[in-house]
C-alpha positions as CSV (number, residue, x, y, z in Angstrom):
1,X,0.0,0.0,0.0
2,X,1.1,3.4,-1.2
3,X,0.4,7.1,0.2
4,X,-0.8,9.0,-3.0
5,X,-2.5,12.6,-3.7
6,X,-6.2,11.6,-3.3
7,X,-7.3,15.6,-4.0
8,X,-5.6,19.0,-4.8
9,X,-7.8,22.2,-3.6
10,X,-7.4,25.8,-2.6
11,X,-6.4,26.9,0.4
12,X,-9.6,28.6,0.6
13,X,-12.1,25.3,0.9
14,X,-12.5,24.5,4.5
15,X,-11.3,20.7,5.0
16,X,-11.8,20.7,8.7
17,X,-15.0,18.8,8.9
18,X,-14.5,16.2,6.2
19,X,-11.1,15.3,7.8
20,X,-13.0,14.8,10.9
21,X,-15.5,12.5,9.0
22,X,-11.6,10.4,8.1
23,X,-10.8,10.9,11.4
24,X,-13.9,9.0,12.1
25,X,-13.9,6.3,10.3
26,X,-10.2,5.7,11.3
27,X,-9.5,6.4,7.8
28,X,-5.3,6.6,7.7
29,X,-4.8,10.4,5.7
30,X,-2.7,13.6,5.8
31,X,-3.0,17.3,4.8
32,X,-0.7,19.1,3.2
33,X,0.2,22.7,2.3
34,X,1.8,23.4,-2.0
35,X,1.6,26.9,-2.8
36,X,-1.7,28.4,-3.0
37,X,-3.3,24.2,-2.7
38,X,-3.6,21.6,-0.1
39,X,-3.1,18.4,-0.6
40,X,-5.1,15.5,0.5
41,X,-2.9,12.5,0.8
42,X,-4.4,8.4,2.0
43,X,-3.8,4.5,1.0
44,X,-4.0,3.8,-2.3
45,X,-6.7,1.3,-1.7
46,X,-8.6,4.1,-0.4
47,X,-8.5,6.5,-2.5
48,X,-11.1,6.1,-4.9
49,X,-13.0,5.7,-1.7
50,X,-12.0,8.9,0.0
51,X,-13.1,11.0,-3.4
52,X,-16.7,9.2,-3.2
53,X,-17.2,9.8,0.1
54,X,-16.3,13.9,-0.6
55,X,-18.1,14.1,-3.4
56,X,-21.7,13.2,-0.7
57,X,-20.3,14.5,2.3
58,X,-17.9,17.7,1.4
59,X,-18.9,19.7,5.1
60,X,-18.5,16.0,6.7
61,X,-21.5,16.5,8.2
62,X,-22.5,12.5,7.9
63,X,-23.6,10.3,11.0
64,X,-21.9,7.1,9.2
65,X,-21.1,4.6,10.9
66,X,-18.8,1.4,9.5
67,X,-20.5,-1.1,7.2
68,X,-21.6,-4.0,9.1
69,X,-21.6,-7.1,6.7
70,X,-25.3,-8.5,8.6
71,X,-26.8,-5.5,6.7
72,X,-26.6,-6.4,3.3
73,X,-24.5,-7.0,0.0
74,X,-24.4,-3.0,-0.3
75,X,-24.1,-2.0,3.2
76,X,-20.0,-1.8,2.6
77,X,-20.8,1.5,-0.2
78,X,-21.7,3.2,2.7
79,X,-17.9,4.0,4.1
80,X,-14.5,2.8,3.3
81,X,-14.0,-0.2,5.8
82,X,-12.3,0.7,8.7
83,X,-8.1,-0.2,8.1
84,X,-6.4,-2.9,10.0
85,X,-4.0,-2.7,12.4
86,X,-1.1,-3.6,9.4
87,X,-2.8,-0.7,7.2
88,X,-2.7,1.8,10.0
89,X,1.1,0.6,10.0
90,X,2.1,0.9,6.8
91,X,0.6,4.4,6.6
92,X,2.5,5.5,9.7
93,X,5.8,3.9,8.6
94,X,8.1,6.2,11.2
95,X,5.7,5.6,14.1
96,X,5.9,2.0,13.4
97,X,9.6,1.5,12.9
98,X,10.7,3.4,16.0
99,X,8.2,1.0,17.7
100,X,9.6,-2.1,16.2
101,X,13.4,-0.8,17.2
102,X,12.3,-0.2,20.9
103,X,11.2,-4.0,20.3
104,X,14.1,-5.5,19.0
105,X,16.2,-3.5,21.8
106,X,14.7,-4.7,24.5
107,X,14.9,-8.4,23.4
108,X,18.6,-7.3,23.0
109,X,19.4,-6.2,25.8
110,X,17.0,-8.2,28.2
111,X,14.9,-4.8,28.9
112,X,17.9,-3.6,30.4
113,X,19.0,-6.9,32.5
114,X,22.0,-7.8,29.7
115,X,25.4,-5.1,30.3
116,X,26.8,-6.5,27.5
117,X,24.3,-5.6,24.7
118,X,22.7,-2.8,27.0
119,X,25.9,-0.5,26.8
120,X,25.4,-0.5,22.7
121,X,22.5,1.9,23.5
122,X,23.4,3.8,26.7
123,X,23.6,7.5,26.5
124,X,27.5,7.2,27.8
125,X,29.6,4.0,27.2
126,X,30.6,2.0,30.7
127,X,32.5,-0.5,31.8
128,X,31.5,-2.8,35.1
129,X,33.7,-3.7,37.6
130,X,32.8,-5.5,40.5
131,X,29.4,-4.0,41.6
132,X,30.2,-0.8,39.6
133,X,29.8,1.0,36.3
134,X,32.1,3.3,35.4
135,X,31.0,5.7,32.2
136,X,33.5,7.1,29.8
137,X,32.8,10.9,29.7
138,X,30.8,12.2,26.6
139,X,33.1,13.9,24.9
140,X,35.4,11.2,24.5
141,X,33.0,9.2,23.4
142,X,31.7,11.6,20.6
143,X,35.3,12.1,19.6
144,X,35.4,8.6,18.5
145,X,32.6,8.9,16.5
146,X,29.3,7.4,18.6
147,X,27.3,10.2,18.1
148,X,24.4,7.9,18.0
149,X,24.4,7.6,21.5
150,X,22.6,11.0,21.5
151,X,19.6,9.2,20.2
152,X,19.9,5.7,20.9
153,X,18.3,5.3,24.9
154,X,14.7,6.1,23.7
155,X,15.0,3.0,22.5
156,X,16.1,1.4,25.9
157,X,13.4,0.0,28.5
158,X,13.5,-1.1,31.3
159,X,10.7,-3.6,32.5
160,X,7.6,-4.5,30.2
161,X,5.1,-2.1,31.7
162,X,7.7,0.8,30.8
163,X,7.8,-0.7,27.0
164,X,4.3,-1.1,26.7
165,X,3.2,2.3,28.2
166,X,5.9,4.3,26.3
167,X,4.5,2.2,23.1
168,X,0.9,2.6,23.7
169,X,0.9,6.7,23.7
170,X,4.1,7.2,20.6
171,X,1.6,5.4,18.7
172,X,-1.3,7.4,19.6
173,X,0.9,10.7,19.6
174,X,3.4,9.8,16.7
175,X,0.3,8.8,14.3
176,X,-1.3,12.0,14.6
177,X,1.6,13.9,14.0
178,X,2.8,11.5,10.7
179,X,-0.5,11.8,9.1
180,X,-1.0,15.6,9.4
181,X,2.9,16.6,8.8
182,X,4.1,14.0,7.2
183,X,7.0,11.0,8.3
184,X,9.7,13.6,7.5
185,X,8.5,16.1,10.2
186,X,7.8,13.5,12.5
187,X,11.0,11.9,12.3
188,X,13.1,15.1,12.5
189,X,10.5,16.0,15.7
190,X,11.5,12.5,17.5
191,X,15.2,12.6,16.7
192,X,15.7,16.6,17.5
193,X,13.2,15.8,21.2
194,X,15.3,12.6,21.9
195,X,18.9,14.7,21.7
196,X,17.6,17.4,24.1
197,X,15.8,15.3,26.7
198,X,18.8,13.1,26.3
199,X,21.6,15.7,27.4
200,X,18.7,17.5,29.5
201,X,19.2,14.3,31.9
202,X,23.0,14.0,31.6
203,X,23.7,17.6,32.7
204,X,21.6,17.8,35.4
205,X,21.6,14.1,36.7
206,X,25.4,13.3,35.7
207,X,26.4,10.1,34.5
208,X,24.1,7.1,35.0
209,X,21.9,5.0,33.5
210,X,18.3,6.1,31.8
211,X,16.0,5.7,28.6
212,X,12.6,5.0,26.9
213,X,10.5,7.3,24.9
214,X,9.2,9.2,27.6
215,X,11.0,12.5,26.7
216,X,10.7,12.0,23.3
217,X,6.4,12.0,24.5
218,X,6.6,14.9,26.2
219,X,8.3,16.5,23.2
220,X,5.3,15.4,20.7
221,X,2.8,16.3,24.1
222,X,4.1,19.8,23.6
223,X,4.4,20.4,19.7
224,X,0.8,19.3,19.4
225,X,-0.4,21.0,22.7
226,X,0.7,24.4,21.3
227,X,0.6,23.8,17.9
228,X,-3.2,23.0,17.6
229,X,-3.5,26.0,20.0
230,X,-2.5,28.3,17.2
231,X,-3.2,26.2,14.3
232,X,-6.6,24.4,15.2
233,X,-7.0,21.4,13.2
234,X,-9.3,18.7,14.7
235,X,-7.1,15.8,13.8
236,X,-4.5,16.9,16.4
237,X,-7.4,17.0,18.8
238,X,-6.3,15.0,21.8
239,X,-9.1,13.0,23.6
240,X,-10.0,15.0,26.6
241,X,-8.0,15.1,29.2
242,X,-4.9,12.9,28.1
243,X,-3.1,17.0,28.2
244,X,-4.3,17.5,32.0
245,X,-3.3,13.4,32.6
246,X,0.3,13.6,31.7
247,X,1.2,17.1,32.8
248,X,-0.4,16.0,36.4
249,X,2.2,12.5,36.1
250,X,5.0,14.7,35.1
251,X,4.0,16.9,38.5
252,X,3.8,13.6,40.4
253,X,7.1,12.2,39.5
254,X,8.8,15.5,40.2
255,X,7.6,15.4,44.2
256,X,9.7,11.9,44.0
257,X,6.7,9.8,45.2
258,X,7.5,7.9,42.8
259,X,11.0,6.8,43.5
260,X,10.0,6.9,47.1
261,X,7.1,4.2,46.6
262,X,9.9,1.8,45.1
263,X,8.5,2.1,41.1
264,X,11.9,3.0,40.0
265,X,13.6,6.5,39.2
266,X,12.1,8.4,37.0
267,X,13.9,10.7,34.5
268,X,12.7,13.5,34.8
269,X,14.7,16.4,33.3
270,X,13.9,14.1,30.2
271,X,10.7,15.0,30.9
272,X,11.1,18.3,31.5
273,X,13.0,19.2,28.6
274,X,11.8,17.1,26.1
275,X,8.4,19.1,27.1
276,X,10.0,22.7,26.8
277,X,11.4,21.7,23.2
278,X,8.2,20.0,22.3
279,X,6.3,23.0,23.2
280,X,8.8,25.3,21.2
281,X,8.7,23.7,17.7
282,X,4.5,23.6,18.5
283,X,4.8,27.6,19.0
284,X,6.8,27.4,15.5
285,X,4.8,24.8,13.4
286,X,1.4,26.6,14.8
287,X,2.5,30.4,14.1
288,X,3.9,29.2,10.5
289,X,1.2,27.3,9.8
290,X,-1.5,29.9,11.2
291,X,-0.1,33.0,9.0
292,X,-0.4,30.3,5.8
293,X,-3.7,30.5,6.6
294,X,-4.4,33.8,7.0
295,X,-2.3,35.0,4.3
């Protein structure tokens, strides 16, 4: 399954409400922004579906619901079936790599049980000795070349409940970025939020041990917080209160409960920083995208 240009309009036509109606039917799409057009981009296998369903509904103001095979032979015409799991995947290629590397890492290094494979990944390289780990400072290490280690522990976990949870909202967060800006912008956004929360932790905590994609979710938290603030477009729309959720968590794990209850230490200038950038390039993205629109 390909991406293709399902429609080309001005900037003029008001797309909000049928990309509500995609948003709906969990139809996988993007919006784009060429000159004076914008760009409607889906599935290949969709798109001849997509223009039909326009062409009745342009304002999106449809009550559909999905096709339910019990109600007849032409029950399907109604709406494009609502895409699999794999579909949703192949549309979102970024978010679903990045998930699929935090997989393999984890089964590489044990979810962080395995020293050996575990300091592939680690923000600074280490050596154990006896009951120790002793970290070669970064600069040394970026003079040789591992620049990667910038990057590579939002790929480390540690523990199955911190994979899945981390999984569960890049996923919901990383899909809604991909399919209104594109795999490009979301893959710049994760890289660019994982090297800030990354040294945000070293500088303040020192050396030590620390990943997983929560920084990197605070980062896409912000950028789409601020950027649908200036720029509303209802496929950003969080569900209500996820925004009030995580920014009360983030307050939580700052009073150290956490740590104190014996859940494990918490990283939170990751947190914290991925957050400020997050909500930086969302002030950016929204204001450029908001004058577009008013120009």
């Amino acid at each position: 399954m390909n991406i293709i240009e399902v429609m080309r309009l001005p900037l003029a036509v008001d797309l909000s409400g049928f990309i509500q109606l995609l948003q709906r039917l969990q139809v996988p799409h993007r919006v784009s922004e060429e000159g004076e057009s914008q760009v409607l981009w889906a599935p290949d296998t969709l798109a001849e579906q997509v223009q039909q369903l326009y062409q009745r509904y342009p304002d999106g103001n449809a009550d559909l619901q999905l096709a339910d095979p019990a109600d007849g032979p032409d029950a399907g015409e109604r709406a494009p079936a609502q895409p699999s799991l794999a579909a949703q995947a192949k549309a979102c290629k970024v978010t679903a790599l990045t998930l699929l590397l935090c997989l393999v890492v984890a089964g590489l290094t044990g979810l962080g049980e395995n020293f050996t494979t575990l300091r592939w990944f680690t923000f600074l390289d280490f050596r154990v000795q006896g009951d120790y780990l002793y970290f070669r400072p970064l600069a040394e290490g970026l003079a040789q070349g591992q620049w990667w280690r910038l990057v590579s522990p939002m790929l480390l976990h540690f523990g199955v409940l911190h994979l899945a949870m981390n999984s569960l909202w890049f996923w919901e967060l990383g899909k809604r970025i991909e399919l209104r800006q594109g795999a490009g912008a979301l893959l710049g956004l994760t890289l660019l939020f994982s090297v800030v929360s990354n040294l945000a932790q070293h500088f303040t905590s020192g050396p030590g041990l620390f990943g997983g994609l929560s920084g990197v979710l605070y980062g896409l938290l912000g950028h789409i917080w601020l950027y649908q603030w200036l720029a509303p477009n209802r496929f950003f729309a969080l569900p209500k209160g996820v925004l009030v959720m995580m920014l009360i968590w983030l307050v939580v794990c700052l009073t150290g409960v956490v740590g104190t209850l014996g859940l494990g230490q918490i990283a939170n200038a990751a947190h914290v920083g991925g957050l400020l950038i997050g909500c930086l390039t969302g002030l950016l993205g929204g204001a450029l995208a908001r004058r577009k629109l008013s120009a």
